[in-house]
VORO-438383 format. One record per residue: z, y, x of N, C-alpha, C, O in turn; residue in one letter. Coordinates in steps of 0.001 Angstrom, whole numbers, padded with zeros to 6 digits, always signed. Layout:
ZYXZYXZYXZYXA...
# end
This chain:
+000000-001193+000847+000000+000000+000000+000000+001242+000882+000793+001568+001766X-000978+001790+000466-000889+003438+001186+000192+004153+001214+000901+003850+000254X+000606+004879+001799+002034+005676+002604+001860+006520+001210+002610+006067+000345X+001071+007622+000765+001006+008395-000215+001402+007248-001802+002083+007542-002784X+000977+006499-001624+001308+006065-002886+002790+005096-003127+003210+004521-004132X+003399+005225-001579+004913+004611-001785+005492+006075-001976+006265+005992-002930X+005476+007094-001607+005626+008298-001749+006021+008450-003094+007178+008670-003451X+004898+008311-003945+004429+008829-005093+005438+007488-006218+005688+007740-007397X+005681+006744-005841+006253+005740-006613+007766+005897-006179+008448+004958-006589X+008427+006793-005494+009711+006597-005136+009967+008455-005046+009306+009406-004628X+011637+008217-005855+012026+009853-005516+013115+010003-004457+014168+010639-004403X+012588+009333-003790+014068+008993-002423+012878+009703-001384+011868+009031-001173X+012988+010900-000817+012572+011342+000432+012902+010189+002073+012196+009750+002981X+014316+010115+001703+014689+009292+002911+013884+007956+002972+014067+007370+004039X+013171+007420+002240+012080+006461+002846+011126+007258+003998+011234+006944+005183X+010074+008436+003508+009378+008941+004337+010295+008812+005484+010427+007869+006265X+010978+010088+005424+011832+009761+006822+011819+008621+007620+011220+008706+008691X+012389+007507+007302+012759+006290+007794+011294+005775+008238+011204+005122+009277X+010046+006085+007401+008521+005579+007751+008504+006798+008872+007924+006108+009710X+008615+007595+009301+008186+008931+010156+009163+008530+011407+008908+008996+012517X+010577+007432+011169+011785+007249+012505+010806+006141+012725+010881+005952+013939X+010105+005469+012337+009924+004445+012839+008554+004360+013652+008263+003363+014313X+007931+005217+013575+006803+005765+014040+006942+006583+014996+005931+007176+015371X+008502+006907+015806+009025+007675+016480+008612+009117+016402+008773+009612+017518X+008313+009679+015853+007681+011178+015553+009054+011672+014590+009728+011121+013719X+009068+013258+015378+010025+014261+014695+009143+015025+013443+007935+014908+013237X+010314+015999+012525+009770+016956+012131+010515+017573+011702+011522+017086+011188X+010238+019138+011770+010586+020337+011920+011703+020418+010471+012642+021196+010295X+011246+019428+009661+012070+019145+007857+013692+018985+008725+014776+019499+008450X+013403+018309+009538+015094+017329+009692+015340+017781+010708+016474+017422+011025X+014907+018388+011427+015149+018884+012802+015926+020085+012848+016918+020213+013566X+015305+021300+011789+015662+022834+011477+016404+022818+010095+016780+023876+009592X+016673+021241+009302+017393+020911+008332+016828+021702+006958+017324+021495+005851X+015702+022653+007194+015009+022693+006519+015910+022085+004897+016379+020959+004735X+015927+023346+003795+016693+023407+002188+015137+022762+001540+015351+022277+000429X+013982+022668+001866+013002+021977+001066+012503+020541+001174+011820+019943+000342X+013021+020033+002492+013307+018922+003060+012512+017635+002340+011513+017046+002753X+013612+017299+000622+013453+016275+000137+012113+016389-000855+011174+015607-001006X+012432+017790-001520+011441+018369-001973+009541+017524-001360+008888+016572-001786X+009366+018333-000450+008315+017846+000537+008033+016310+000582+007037+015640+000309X+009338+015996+001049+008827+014569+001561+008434+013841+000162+007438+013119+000111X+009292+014072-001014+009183+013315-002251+007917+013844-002674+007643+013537-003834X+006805+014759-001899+005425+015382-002255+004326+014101-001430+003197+013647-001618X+005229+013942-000651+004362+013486+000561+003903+014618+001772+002757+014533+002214X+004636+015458+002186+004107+016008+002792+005195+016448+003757+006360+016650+003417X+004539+016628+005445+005586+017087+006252+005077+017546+007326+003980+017097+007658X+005740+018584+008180+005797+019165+009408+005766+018767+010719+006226+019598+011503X+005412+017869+011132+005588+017221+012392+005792+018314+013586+005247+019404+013759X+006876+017550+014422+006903+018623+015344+007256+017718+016475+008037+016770+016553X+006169+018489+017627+005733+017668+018656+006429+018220+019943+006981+019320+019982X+006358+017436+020888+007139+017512+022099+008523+017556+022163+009293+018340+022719X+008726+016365+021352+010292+015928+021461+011483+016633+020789+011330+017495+019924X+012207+016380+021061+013238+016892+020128+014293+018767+020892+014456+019889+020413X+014530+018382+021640+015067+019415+022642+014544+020826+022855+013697+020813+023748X+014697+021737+022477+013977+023028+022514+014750+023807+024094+015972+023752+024229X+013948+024421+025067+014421+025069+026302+014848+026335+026078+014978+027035+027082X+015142+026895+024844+015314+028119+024516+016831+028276+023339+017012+027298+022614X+017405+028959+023259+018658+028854+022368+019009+029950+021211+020061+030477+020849X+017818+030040+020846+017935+030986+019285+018973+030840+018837+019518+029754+019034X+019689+031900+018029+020947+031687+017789+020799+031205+016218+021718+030693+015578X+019378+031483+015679+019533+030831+014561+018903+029745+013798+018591+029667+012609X+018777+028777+014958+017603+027841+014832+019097+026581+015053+020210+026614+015578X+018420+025776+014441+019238+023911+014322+019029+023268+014885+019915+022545+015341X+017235+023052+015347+016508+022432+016703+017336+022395+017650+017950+023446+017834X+017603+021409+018424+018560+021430+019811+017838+021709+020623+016614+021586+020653X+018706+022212+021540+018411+022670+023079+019057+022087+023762+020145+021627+023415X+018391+021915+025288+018526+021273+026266+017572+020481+027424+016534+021076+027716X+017751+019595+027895+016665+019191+029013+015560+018308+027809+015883+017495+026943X+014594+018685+028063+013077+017815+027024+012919+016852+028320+013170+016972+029519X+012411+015894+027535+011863+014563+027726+010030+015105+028164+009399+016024+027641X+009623+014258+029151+008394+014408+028851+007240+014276+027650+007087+013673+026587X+006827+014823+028140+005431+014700+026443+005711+013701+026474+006365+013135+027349X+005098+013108+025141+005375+011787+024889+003333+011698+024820+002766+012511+024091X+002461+010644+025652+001044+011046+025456+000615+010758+024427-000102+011527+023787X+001007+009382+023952+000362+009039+022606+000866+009320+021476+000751+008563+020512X+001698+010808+021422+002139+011474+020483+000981+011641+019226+001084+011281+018053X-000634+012607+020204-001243+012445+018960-001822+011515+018199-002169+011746+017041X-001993+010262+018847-002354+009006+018210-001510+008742+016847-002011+008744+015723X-000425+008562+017082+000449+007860+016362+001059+008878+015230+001689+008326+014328X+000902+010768+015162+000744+011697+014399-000676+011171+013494-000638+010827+012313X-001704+011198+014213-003379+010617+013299-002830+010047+012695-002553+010468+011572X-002406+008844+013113-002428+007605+012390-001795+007503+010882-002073+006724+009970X-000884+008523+010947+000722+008156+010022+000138+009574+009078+000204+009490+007852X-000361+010708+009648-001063+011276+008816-002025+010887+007693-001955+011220+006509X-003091+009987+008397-003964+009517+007022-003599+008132+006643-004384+007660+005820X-002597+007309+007016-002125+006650+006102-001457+007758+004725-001939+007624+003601X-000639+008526+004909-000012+009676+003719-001137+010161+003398-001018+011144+002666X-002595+009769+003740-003522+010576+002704-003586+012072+002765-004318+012710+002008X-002778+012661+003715-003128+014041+003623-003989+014830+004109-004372+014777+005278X-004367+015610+003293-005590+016956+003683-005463+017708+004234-006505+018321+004465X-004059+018328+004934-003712+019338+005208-002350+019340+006003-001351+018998+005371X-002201+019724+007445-000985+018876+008020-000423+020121+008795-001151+020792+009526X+000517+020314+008658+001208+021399+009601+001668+020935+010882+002461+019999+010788X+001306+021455+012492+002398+021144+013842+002827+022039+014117+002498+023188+013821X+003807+021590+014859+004678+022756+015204+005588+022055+016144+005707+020869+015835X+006396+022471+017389+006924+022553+018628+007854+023301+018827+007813+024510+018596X+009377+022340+019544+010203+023019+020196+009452+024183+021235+008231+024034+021292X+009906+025112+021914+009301+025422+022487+009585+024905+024583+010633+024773+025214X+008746+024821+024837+008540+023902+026123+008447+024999+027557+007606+024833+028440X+009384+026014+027569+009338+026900+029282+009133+025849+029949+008366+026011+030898X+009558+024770+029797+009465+023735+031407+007925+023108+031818+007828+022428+032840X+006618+023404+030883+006029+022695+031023+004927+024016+031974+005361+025158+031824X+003988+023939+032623+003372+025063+033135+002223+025621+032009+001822+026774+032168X+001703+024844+030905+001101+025695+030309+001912+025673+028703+001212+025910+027719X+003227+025412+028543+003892+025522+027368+003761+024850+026152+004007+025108+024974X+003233+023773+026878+002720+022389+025578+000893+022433+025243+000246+021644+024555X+000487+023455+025886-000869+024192+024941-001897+022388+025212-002611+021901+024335X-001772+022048+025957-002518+020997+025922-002563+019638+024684-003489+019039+024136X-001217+019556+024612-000726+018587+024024-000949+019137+022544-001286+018538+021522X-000652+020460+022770-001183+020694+020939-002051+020013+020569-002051+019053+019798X-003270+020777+021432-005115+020678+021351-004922+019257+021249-005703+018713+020468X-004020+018439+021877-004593+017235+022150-004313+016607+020374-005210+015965+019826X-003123+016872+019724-002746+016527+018377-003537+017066+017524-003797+016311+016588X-004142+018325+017467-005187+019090+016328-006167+017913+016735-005888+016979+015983X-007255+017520+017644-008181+016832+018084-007930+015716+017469-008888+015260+016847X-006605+014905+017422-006926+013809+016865-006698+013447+015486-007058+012408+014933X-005950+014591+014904-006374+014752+013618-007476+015295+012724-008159+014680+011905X-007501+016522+013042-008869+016593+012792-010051+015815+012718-010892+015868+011821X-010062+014811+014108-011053+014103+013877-010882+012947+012742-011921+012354+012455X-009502+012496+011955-008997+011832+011059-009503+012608+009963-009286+012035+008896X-010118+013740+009836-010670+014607+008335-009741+015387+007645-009822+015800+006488X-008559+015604+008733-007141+016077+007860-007708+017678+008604-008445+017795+009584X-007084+018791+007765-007059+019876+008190-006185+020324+009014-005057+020031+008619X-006183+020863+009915-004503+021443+010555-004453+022916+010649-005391+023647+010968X-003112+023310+010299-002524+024326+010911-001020+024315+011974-000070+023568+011739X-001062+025359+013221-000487+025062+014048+000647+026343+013873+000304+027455+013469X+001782+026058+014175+002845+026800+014215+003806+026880+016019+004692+026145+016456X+002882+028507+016862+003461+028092+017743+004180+028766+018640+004260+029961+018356X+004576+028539+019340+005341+029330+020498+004891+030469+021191+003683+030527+021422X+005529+031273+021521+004377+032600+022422+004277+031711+023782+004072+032594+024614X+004299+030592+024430+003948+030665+025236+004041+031257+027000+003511+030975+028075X+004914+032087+026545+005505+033199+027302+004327+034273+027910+004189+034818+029005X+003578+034296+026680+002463+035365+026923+000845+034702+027294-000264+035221+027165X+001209+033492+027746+000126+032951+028427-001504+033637+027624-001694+033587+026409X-002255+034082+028370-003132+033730+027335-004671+032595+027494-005522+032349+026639X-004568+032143+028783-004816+030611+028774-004160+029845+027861-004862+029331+026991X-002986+029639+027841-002874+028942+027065-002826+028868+025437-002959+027837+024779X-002638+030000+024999-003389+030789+023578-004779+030175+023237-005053+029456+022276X-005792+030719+024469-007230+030482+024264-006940+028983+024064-007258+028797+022890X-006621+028118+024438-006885+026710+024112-006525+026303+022881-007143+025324+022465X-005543+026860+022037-005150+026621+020864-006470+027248+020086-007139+026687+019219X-006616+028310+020534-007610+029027+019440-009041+028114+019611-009731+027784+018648X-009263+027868+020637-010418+026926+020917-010729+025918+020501-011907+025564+020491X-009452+024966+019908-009063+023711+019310-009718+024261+017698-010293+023346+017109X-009702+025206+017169-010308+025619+015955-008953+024801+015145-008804+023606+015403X-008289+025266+014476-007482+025056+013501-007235+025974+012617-007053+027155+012914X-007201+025417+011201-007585+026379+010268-006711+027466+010302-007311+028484+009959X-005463+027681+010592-004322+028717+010759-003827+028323+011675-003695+027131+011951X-003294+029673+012609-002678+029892+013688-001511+030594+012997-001795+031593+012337X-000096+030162+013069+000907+030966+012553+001968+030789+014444+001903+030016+015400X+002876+032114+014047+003324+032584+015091+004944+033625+014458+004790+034840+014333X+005894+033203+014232+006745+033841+013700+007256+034752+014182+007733+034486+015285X+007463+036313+013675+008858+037260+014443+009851+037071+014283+010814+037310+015012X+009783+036421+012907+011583+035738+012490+012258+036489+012018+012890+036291+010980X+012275+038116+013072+013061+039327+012881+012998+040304+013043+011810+040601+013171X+013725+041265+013148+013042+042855+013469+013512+043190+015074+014521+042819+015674X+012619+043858+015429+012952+044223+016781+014119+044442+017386+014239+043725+018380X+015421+045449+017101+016406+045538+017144+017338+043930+017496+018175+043560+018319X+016726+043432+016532+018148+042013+016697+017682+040831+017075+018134+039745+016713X+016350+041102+018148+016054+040118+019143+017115+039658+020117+017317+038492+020454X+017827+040838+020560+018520+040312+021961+019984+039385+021351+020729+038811+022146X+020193+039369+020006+020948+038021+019463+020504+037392+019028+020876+036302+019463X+019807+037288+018307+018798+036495+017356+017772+035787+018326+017548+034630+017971X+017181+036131+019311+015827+035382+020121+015986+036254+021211+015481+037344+021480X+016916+035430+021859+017398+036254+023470+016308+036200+023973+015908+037276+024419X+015265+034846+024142+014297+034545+025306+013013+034766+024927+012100+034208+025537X+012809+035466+024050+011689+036183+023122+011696+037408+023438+012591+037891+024133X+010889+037958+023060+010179+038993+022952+008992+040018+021539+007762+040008+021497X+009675+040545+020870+009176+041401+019611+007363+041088+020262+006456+040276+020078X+007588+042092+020935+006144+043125+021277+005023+041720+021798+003825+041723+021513X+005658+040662+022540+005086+039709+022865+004649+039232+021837+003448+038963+021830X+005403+038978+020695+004542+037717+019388+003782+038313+018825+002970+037644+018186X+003624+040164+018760+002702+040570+018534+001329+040621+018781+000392+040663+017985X+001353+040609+020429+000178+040177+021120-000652+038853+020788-001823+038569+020538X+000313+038332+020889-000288+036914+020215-001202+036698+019251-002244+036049+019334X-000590+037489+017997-001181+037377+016873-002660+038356+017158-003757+037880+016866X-002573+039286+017554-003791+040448+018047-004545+039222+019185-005591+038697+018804X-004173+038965+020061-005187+038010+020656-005888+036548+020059-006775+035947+020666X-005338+036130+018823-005973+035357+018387-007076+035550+017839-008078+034857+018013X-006946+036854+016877-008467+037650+016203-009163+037546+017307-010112+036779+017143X-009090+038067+018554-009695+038508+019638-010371+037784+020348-011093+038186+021260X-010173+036314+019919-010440+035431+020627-011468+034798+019412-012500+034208+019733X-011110+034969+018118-011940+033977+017331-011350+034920+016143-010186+034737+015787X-012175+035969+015501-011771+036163+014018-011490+035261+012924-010421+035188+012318X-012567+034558+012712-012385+033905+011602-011409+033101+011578-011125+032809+010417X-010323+032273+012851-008897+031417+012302-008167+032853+012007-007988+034009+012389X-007854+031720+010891-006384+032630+009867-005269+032678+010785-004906+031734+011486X-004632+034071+010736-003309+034379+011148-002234+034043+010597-002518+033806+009423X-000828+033838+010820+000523+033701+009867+001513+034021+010581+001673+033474+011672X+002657+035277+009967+003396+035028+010126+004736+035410+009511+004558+035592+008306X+006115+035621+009885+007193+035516+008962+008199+036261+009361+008315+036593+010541X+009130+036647+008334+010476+036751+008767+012084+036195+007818+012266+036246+006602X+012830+035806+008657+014078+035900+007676+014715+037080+007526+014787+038068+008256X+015371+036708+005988+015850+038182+005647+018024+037327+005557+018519+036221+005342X+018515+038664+005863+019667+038491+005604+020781+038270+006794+021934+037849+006695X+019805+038835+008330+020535+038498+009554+020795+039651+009897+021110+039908+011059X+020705+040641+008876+021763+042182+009302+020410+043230+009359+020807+044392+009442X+019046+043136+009338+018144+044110+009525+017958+045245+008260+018010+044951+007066X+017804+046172+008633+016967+047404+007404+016352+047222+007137+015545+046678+007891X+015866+047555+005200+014961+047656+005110+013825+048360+005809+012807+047695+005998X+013846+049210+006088+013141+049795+006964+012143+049400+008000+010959+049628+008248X+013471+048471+008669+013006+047573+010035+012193+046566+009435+011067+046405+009905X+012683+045641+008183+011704+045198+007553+010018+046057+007229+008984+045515+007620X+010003+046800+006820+008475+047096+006625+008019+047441+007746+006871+047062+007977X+008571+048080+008584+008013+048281+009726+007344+047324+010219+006178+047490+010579X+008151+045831+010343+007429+044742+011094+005868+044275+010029+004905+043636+010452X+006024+044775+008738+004801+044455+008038+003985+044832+008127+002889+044381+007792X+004379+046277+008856+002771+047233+009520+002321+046631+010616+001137+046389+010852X+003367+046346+011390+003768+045794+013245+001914+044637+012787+000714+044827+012980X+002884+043374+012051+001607+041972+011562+000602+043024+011071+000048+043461+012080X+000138+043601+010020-001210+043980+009515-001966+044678+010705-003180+044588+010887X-001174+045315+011413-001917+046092+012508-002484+044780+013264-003637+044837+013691X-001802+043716+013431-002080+043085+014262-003335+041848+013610-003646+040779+014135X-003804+042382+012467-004843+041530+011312-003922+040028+011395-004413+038926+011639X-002823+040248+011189-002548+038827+010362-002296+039334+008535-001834+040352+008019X-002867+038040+007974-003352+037273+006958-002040+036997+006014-001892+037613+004958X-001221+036146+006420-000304+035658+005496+000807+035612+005731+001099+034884+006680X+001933+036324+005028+002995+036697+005270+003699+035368+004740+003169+034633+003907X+005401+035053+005517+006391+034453+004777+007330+035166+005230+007459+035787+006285X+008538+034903+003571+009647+035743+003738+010691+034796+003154+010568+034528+001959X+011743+034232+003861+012887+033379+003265+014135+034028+003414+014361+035038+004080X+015092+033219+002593+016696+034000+003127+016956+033100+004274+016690+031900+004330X+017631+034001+005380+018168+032862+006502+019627+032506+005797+020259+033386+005212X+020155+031004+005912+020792+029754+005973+021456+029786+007031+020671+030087+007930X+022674+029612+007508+023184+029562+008807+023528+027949+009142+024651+027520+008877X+022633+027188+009661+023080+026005+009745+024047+024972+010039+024108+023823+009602X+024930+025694+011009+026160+025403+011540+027222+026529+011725+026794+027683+011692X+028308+026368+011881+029292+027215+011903+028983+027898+013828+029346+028905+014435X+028416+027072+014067+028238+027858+015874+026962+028596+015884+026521+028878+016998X+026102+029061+014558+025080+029975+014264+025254+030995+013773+026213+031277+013054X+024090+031921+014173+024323+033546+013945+024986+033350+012247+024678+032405+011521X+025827+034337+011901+026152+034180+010290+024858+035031+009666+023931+035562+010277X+025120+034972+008240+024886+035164+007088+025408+036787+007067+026618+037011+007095X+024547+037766+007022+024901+038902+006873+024728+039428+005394+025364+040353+004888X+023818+038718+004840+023662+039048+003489+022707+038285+002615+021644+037969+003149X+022879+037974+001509+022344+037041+000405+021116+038043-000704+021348+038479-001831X+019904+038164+000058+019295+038960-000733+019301+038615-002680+019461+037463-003082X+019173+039392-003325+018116+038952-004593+017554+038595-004469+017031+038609-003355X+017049+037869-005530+015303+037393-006399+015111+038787-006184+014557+039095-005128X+015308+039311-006634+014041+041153-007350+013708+041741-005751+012732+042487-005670X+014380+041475-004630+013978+042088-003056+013206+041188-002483+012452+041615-001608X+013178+039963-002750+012231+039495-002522+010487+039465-003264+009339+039274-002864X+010996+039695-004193+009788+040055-005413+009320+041390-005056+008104+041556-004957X+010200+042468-004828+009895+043445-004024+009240+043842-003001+008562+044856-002837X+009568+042666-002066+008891+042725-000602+007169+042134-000569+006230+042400+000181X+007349+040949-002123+006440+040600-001968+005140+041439-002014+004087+041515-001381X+005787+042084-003169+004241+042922-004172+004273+044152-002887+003198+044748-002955X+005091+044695-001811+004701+045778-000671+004003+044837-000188+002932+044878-000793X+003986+043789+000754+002933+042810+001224+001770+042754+000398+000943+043144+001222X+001450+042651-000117+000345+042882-001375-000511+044265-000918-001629+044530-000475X+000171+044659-001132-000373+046428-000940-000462+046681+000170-001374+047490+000342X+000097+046366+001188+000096+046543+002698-001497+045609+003258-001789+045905+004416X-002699+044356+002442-003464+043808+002561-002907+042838+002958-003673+042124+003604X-001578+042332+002853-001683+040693+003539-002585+039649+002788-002656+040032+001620X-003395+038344+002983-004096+038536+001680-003130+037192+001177-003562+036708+000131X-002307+036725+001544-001255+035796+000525+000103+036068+001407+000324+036388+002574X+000989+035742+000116+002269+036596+000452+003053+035108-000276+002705+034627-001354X+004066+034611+000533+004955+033502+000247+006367+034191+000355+006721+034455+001504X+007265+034538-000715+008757+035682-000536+009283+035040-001847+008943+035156-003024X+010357+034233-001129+011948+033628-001842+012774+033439-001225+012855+033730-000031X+013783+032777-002050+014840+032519-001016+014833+031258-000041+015461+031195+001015X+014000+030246-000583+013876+028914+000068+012478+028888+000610+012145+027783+001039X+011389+030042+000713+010313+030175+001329+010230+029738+002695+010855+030634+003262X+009879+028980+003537+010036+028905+004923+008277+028804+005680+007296+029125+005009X+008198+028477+006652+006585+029246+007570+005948+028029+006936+004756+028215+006691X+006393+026875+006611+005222+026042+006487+005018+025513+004901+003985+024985+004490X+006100+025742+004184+006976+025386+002822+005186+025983+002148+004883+027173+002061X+004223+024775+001746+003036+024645+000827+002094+025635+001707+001558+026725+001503X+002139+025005+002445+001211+025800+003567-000333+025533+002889-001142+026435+002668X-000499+024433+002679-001651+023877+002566-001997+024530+001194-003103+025029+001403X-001700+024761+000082-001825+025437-000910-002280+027065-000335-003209+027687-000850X-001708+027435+000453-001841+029303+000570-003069+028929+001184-004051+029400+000610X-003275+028318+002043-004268+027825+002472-005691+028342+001875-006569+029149+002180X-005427+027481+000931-006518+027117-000507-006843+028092-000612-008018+028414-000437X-005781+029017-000979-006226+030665-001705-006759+031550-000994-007166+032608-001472X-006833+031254+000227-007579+032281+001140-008887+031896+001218-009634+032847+001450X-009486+030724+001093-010518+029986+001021-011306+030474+000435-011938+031378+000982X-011676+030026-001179-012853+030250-002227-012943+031927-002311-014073+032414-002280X-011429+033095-002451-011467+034216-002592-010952+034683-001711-009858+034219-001390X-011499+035754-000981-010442+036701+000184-009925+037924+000033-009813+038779+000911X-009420+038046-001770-008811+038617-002594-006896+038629-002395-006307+037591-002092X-006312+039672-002577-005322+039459-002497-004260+038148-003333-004568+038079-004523X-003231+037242-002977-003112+036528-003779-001419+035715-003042-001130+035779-001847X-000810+035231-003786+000424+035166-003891+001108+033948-004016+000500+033215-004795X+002168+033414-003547+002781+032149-003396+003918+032384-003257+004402+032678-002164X+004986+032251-005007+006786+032408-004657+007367+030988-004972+006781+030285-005795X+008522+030533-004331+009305+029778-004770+009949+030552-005333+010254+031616-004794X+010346+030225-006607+011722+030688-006912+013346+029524-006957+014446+030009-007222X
# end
């Protein structure tokens, strides 16, 4: 029986899981503990996230562990193909601890996972690291042709140096501006959490910061503090500020706008997807 159709016959997420442990492959659902988690998996659908489990960087508000990474694992993208179109899916999100230790920051190993899915007929979009500016290693992602390139700020400039000590604002900007630059037509993405102490203000600002930079599709979630040893919870937006933020994204040209509280970068990716596709009309995607 096809992976999608044990899926589809069971409302227990923790099977996928247990089919995804056994296939040794992570994802970003169980890793970042991710509130849509069961949701997803009971869809059939999930985040894979490649190059091991260990992230070299220590966001203060990320769940992903840090510490020494394991080498690539090579036949990572094989065994991603594989488990992908058994689940039948059209549309697959990657995404990566991020890898300082490696000299070009995983960029190979991406290309190498888009390549072998893709060639499986699945679509991909990649969710990734700055890289630490590289832009060799950028160009290879963009070169790999994947339908979206997403790249998160997470936050507003100001509350990088707690929030994403080993980051850089002005850097993920570049990013997103060098991807057009490199290839217009892949779609841009990117995001922020709300509720880690920023202004509104600082909020729109970063919405000019992305449009200037021709990205495409905004996400906006409440940040979750995952553990008690994570940045806190500064504030619990509304529904109506997020509904708010959405319809300024709107007007600002993003041309799809994803703003709730459980919204996260990849949460129906493949759907916003869609909508940028047939029309390149403004157009909209809320959880509520």
């Amino acid at each position: 029986m096809k992976l999608r159709k044990i899926i589809q016959h069971s409302n227990d997420g923790e099977k996928v899981a247990k089919l995804l442990k056994e296939h040794g492959l992570n994802t970003v659902c169980q890793s970042a503990r991710c509130p849509n988690k069961h949701e997803c998996y009971g869809n059939g659908t999930a985040t894979f996230m490649i190059l091991g489990e260990n992230c070299t960087r220590t966001c203060s508000f990320c769940a992903v562990k840090n510490g020494i990474p394991s080498p690539p694992d090579l036949g990572e993208s094989v065994k991603i193909a594989t488990v992908a179109k058994e689940m039948e899916l059209n549309y697959l999100v990657i995404t990566s601890v991020t890898r300082d230790d490696l000299a070009d920051g995983g960029a190979e190993h991406f290309v190498a996972v888009v390549d072998a899915v893709q060639k499986a007929g699945i679509k991909t979009e990649v969710l990734i690291p700055d890289f630490q500016g590289s832009q060799t290693s950028l160009r290879k992602i963009v070169d790999a042709n994947p339908a979206v390139i997403a790249h998160n700020l997470e936050t507003v400039p100001r509350l990088y140096a707690k929030i994403r000590p080993q980051a850089d604002y002005q850097r993920s900007l570049e990013l997103l501006k060098r991807v057009k630059e490199f290839n217009l037509e892949v779609k841009t993405k990117s995001g922020l959490m709300l509720g880690l102490g920023e202004e509104k203000d600082e909020v729109l600002a970063s919405f000019r910061d992305m449009r200037d930079a021709q990205c495409e599709i905004l996400t906006l979630g409440q940040y979750l503090q995952p553990t008690a040893k994570h940045h806190s919870v500064n504030r619990i937006l509304a529904e109506e500020e997020f509904e708010e933020y959405k319809t300024i994204g709107e007007e600002l040209g993003f041309k799809a706008v994803a703003s709730a509280p459980f919204v996260r970068s990849s949460y129906k990716a493949g759907e916003i997807y869609a909508l940028l596709t047939p029309d390149p009309g403004p157009k909209t995607v809320s959880r509520i």
